[in-house]
N, C-alpha and C positions, 0 to 999 in steps of 0.2 A: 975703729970699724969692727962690726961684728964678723967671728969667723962664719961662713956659711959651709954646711955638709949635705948633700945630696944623698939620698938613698933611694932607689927602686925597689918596688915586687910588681907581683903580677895578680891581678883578682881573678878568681876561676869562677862560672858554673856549671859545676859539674851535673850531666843529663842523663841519664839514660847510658853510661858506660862511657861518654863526652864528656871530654872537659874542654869549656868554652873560654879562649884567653880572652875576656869580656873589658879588661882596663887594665891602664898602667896606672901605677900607684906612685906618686912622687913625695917622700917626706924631706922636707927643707929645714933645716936645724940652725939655729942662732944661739949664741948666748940667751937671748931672750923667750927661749921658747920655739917653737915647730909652728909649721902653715904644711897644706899639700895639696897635690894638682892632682886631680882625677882625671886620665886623658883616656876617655873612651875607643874601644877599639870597634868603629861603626861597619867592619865587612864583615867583623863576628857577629854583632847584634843581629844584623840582616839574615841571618840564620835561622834564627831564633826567633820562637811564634808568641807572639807577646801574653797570649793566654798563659804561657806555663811560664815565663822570663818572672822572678821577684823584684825585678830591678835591684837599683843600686841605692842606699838607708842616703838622703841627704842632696841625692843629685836627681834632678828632671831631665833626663837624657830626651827629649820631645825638644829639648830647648838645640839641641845637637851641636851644640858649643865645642869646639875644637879641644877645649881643656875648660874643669871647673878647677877655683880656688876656693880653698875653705882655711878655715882660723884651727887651731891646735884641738880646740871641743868642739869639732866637729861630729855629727851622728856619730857617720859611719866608725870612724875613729872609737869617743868616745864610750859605743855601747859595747865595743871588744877588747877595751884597754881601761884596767884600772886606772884613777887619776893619781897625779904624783903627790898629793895629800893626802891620798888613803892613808889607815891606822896600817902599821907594819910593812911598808911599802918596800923598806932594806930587807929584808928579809923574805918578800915578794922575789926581788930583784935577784938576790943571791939563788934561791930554787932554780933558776932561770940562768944562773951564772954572768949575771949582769952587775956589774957595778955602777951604774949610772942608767939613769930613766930615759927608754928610748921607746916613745909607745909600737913603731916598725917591728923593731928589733924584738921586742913583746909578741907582735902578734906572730912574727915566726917561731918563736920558741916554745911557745905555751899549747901545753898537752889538751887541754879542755878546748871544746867547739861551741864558737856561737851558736844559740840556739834559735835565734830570730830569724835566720836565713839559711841557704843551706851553703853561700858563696865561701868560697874561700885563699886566705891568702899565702901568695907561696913567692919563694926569690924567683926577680924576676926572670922572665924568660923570655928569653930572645928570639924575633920572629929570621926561620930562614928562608933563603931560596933552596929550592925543592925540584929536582921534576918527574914530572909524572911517569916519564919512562923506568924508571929507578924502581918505583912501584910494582909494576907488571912482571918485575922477578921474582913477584913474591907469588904463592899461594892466594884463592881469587879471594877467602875470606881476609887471609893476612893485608892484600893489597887492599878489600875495600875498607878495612880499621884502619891502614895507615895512614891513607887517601882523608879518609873522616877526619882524623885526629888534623891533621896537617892543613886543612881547608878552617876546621876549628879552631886551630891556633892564629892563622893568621897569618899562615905562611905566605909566599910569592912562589911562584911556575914559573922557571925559565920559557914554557911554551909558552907560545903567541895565544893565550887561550881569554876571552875575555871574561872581565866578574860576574855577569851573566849567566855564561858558559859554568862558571864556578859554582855558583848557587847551584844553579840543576844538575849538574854534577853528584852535587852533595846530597840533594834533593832524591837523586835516583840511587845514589848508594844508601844513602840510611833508609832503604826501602829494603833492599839486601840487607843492609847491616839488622835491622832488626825481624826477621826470619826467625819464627817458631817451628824448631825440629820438631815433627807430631810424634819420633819416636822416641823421644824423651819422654821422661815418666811425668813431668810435672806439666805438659800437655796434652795428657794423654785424655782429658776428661774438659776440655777447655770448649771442645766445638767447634763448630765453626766460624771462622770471624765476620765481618760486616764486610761486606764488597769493598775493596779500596778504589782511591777514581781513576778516570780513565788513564791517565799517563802511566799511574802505577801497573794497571792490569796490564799495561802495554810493555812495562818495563821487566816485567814475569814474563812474557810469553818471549820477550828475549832471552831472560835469563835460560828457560827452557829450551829451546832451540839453539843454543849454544852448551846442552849439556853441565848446565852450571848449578841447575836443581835437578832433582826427581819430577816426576809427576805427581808423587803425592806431595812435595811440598809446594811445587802449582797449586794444586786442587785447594789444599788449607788453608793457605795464604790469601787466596784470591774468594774461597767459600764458594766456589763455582760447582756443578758435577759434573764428570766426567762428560759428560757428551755434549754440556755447555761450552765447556772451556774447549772442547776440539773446534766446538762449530764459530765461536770468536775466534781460535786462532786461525782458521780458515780465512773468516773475514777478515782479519789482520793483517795476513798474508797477502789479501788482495786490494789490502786498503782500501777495505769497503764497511770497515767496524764502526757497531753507533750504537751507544749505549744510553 
């Protein structure tokens, strides 16, 4: 009987200063050669707006299969790992301080980045329990990056808080989290931006009234002027806003 060796990583897509734990990676080794299970991580993907997602080289995640299996030349594999008949393949291996052909073990080690995509693989990483009060010690930019990260990964909340709850969560902080200072220099010349939609302006005129922006990063963020954005949050106030 052959011996069998398990190995994990973890696939990343990295967004916008996010990094999406988007799959687990399983390499299975035999005497005979390698197989692996792509086991999609589906509360991450639900994140993530399929316009900008690359997907994953090999797998139809639409098919939302619990786990995909594939053979040793596989894509995804294949197009990030030399084969083990390349010309100078020991000497491949040795840069690397590998004595034996482990294509996993390859893709952690090796300095050069896939150019086809921009995912990337890293040992794995384990999803925690979390909770969100832990967070609220922090500073409100430190809490909403850590809060992101943590909803991005994959984590679990001890709160009673449902996946729902999660997404819009996430939804409402990478609203916050991606906040152009206008007193920085490299937005200094940017403009104004495109009105964002309603939940967003709504989720400004919180942050506002909890002292958590200025008013001029109101005003920017939202592309409103000053006497618009009083007179919505008037009607927000009175829950009489209609945009």
């Amino acid at each position: 009987m052959n011996k069998v060796m398990e190995k994990k990583a973890s696939i990343i897509w990295p967004y916008k200063g996010i990094d999406y734990n988007i799959c687990t990676l399983v390499q299975i080794g035999t005497t005979d050669g390698f197989s692996y299970e792509f086991i999609p991580n589906y509360r991450v993907l639900k994140l993530i707006n399929k316009d900008e997602f690359c997907g994953i080289q090999g797998i139809d995640l639409d098919l939302k299969k619990e786990k995909y299996i594939r053979k040793e030349d596989n894509t995804f594999i294949y197009e990030r790992v030399p084969p083990r008949n390349r010309a100078n393949i020991s000497e491949y291996l040795r840069n690397l301080d590998l004595d034996y052909y482990d294509p996993l073990e390859i893709l952690l080690r090796k300095k050069t980045r896939y150019s086809g995509d921009p995912l990337n693989v890293v040992p794995f990483i384990e999803n925690k329990v979390v909770s969100l009060e832990s967070f609220k010690k922090l500073k409100k930019k430190d809490m909403v990056r850590n809060v992101l990260r943590s909803i991005a990964n994959g984590d679990t909340f001890i709160e009673k808080i449902t996946y729902k709850e999660i997404i819009t969560k996430f939804n409402d902080y990478m609203v916050f989290y991606n906040f152009k200072n206008p007193n920085k220099k490299e937005n200094q010349k940017v403009g104004r931006p495109k009105i964002l939609i309603e939940n967003d302006v709504q989720q400004i005129f919180d942050y506002y009234k909890k002292k958590e922006i200025t008013l001029l990063d109101a005003l920017t963020i939202t592309g409103l002027s000053r006497r618009t954005f009083f007179r919505k949050l008037k009607e927000y106030n009175s829950n009489k806003i209609n945009y």
